[in-house]
N, C-alpha and C positions, 0 to 999 in steps of 0.2 A: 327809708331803709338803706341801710349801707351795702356796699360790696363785701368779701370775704378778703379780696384784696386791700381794704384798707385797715385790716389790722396789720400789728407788724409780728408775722407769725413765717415758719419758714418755710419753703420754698417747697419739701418734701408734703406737708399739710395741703397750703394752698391746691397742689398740682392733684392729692388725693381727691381734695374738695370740689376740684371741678371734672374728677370722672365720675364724682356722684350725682354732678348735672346740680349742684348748688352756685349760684350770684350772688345772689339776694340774702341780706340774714332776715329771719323771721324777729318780731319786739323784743324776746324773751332772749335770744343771741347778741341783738344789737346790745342789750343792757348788762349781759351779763359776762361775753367775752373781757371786754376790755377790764374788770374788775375781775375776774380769774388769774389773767396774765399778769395784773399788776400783785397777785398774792394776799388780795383779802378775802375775807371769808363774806357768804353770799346765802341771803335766804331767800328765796326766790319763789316767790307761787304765780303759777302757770298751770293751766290743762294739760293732760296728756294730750297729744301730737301737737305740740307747739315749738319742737324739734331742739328740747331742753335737753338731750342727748349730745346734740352739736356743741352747746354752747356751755357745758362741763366737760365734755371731751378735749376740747383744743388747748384748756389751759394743762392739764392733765398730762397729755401728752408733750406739751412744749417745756415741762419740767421737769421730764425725764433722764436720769443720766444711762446711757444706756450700757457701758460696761458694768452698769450695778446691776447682778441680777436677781437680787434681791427685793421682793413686796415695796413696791415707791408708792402706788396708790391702791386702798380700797373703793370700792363702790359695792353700797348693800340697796338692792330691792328688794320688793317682795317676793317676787315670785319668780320660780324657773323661767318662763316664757320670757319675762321681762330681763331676769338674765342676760339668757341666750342672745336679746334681742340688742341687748345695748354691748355686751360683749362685741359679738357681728360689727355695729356700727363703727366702736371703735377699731377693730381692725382694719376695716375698710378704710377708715380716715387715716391712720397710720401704717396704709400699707406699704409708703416707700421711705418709713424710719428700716432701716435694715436694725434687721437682729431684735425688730419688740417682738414681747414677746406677752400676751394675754389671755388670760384663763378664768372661766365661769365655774362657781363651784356651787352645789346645788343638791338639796337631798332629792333622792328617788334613782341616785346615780352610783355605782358604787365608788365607796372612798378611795378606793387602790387606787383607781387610774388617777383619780385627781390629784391623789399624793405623790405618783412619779412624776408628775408635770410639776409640784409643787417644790421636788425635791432638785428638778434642774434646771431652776430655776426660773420666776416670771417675774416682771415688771407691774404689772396691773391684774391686778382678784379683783373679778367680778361674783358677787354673791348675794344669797341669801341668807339673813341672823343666822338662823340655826345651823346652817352646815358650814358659814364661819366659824361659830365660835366650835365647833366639833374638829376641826381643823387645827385649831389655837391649842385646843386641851389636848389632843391627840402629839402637838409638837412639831406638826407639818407646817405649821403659817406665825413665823414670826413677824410682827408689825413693828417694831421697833426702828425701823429706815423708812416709816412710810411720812411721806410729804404731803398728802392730800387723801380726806375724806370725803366720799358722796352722799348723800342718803336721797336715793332718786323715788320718789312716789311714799316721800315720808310718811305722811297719812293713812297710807296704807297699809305700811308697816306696821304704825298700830295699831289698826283695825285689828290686824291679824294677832295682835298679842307678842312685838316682837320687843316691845319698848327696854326690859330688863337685857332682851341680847344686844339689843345697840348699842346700851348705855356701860355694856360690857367693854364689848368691841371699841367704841370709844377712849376709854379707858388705857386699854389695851397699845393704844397708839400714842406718839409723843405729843407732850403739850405742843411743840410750836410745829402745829400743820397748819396747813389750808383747810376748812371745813366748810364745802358747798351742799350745802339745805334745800333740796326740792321737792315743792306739793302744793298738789291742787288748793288744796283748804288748808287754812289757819287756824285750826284748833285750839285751845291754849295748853295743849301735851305738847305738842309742837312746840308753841311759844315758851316753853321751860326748857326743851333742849338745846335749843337755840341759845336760851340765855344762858345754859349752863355747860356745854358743850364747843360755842365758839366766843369766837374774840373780835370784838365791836362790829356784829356782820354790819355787812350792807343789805338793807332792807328792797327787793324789786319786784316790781308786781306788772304783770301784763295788763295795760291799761283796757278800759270796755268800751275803747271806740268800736265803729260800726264796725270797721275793716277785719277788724281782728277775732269778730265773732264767728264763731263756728255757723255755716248760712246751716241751720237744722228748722224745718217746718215741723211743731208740734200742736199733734191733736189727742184728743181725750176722749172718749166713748161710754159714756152709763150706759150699764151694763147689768144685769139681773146673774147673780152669780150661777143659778141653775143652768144657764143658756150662755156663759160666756165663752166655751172653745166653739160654738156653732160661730158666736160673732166675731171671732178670732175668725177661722177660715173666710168669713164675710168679706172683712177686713183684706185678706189676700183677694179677693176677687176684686173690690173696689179699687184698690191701689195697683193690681197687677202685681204684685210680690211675688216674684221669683226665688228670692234667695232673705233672711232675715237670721238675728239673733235675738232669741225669746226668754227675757227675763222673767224668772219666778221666784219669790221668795225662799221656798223651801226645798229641799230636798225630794221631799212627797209629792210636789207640786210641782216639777219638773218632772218626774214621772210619769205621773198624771198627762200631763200637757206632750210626752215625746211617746209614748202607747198609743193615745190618741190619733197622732200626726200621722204614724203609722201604720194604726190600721185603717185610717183615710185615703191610703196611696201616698203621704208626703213623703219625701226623701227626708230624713232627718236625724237626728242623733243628740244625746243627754249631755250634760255635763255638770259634776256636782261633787263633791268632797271627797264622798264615799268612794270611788273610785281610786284605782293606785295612779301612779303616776305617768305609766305607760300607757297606761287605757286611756290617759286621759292626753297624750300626746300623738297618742293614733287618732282621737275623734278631733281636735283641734287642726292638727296636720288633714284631715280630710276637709273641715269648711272653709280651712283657708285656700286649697286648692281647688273649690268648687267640686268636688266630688261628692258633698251631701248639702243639701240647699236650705235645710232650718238646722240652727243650733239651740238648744232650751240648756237654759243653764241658770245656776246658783250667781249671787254676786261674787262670793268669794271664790267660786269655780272661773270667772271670769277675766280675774282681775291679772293683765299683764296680756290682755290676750289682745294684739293688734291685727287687725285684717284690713287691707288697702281695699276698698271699692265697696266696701259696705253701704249699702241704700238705707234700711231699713230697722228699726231696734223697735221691737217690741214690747210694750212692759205687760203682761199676761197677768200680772201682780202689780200692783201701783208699790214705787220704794217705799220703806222705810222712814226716809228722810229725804231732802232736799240733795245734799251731798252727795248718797248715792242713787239719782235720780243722774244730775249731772255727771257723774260716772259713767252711768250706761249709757247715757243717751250719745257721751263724748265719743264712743266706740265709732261715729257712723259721721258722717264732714268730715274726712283727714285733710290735710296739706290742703287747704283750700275749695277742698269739694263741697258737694250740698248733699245735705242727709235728711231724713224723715223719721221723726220718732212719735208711735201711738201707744197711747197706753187706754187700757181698761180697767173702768172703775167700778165696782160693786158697790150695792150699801157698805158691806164689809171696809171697803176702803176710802169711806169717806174721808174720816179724821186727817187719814196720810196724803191723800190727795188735795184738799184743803190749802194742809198748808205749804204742798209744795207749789202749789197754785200760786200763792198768794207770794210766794217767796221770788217767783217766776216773773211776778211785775206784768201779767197781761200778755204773755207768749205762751199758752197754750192756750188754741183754741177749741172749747169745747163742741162736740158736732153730734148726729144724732145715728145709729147705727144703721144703715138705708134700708129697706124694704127688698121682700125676694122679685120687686115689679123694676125698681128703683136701678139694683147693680144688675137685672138684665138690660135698664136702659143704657146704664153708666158702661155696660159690657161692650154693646153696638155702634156707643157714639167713637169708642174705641177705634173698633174695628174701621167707623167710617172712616173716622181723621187718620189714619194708617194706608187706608184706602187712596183717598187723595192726595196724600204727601208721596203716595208711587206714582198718582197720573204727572207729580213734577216729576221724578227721577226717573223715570224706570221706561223700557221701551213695553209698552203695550201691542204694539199694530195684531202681533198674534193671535191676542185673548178676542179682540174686538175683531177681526173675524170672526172666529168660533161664536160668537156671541150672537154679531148680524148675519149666519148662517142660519142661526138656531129662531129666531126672532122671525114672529110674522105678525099678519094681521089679529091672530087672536092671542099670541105671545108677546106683548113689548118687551124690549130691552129693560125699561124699568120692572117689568115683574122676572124677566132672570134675574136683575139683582139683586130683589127683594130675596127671593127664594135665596139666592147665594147668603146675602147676611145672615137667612136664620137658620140656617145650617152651620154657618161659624160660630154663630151665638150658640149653639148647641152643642159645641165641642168644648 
């Protein structure tokens, strides 16, 4: 991996880059900075968090003229969050260019405010199709000076059905830009925009050495669809699951599955379509902060939604397809951490399980849902190894009086402790 220092980028960047605590470039930076800077155009597939925000930002900004305050670059995501998220970062990376100036534009927001920022001027639009091209027709967002296009979680986009506003927007902008292409998957809707959109890209792909995979431990759980949210809670017993986000396919079925959670005692919260945009910016702002500890959501409810320290991804519903299996499960390893993803499989979902199985190459392993004898053992062996990783740390001398106080001939120490376990066990 390279430095950040060994590109040749200025002075104000570098200095940004290392208050964000970045050295090191990530594969997907190393290969794609230096082909930004040099002004070709780049199709690039990568997972989300493989810090492809970095590595479209730098050239972006270093081709900035900044007394033009007039639109130099767009960048279309999917989704608000996603927005919001890479807007942020580029500021942060450009926060001692004096005078940039960058704006995220987004439905569920009203257009006034975005149109006074639009009207005095910005450097870099950050958006989503729709509420670009609502922008363009309305007269607020000339593109005609713009130097570089993004299309960040291409795939995505049209998933979502945005392919005709891209291909607008596109349009929209002068032939001779820069046009950077990123997405997990290679569809071949993708592979036509690309050929018909830029000019001789450079083709890069994050290679699948060991290093660079996401460390995610997956297991799979058959499952009798009558008894599947009992094996779901199971599931939080076995593993200790504090905190998770619970895929379900459907709208009804997220429902289902956050009623449930709730009149169990879980702390938790829905997220799904139907929902307006604020409602859906209050429950996402609360699991990122740890304020609610399950999130059950839709794919497309999900999508743009990053959380740093995520453990656990649940597929309460086995995906659709392979693609977005690697979606959800991408939500949970960021920046180098280890993640854990279970899914559960009904008859209902053989078919899709099958063959994301099989597409998986032998990384999920299938296991057996434990018994009510099983996770009270798996409960204690817990508690024990908790137990003796405090006789290393921790000063005891207190406890073990109270203990050889209490302790006689007909009392051992070993039966207070027994008695102690199964009183924890029982909490």
């Amino acid at each position: 991996m390279m430095n950040f220092d060994d590109f040749n980028i200025s002075d104000e960047i570098k200095n940004a880059i290392g208050d964000m605590g970045f050295e090191k470039t990530t594969p997907i930076q190393e290969m794609a900075i230096p082909l930004g800077l040099a002004g070709r155009d780049i199709t690039g597939q990568a997972q989300t968090g493989s810090g492809k925000t970095i590595a479209f930002a730098i050239p972006v900004l270093e081709k900035l003229f900044i007394p033009d305050r007039s639109p130099q670059s767009i960048i279309l995501c999917p989704t608000r969050e996603l927005c919001l998220q890479v807007a942020d970062e580029i500021s942060k990376l450009g926060k001692y260019v004096k005078k940039l100036k960058v704006l995220a534009v987004y439905g569920g927001q009203p257009i006034g405010k975005q149109t006074r920022v639009l009207k005095k001027g910005v450097h870099i639009v950050v958006g989503t199709p729709g509420r670009v091209i609502d922008h363009i027709e309305r007269g607020n967002l000339n593109l005609i000076g713009v130097e570089s296009v993004v299309l960040d979680e291409a795939d995505e986009m049209l998933d979502m059905g945005f392919r005709d506003d891209i291909e607008t927007i596109l349009k929209s902008t002068p032939r001779q830009r820069q046009t950077m292409l990123f997405s997990a998957t290679m569809p071949t809707e993708i592979r036509k925009i690309a050929k018909n959109y830029q000019n001789n890209p450079k083709f890069i792909k994050v290679s699948n050495k060991k290093e660079n995979i996401p460390k995610i431990t997956q297991h799979a759980f058959m499952t009798n669809h009558k008894y599947k949210f009992d094996d779901l809670t199971k599931l939080f017993e076995v593993y200790a699951i504090k905190s998770a986000l619970i895929f379900c396919n459907t709208k009804k079925g997220v429902d289902f599955v956050f009623k449930r959670l709730k009149k169990n005692g879980y702390s938790s919260e829905a997220l799904h379509g139907d929902m307006t945009q604020k409602t859906r910016d209050r429950v996402m702002n609360k699991f990122r902060n740890g304020n609610v500890s399950f999130l059950v959501a839709t794919d497309v409810a999900a999508r743009g939604l990053d959380i740093s320290n995520l453990d656990f991804i649940v597929n309460y519903d086995v995906a659709q397809n392979y693609d977005s299996y690697i979606h959800r499960i991408g939500r949970t390893a960021r920046a180098g951490k280890s993640g854990c993803a279970l899914t559960l499989v009904s008859k209902e979902d053989f078919a899709n399980f099958n063959n994301i199985n099989k597409q998986s190459k032998g990384k999920i392993t299938q296991k057996k849902i434990p018994s009510d004898a099983e996770i009270e053992n798996i409960k204690l062996n817990r508690i024990l190894d908790d137990s003796l990783n405090s006789i290393k740390i921790d000063n005891l001398e207190k406890y073990i009086k109270i203990i050889k106080k209490k302790s006689s001939a007909d009392i051992s120490s070993e039966k207070i402790a027994a008695a102690l376990l199964r009183k924890l066990g029982e909490n």
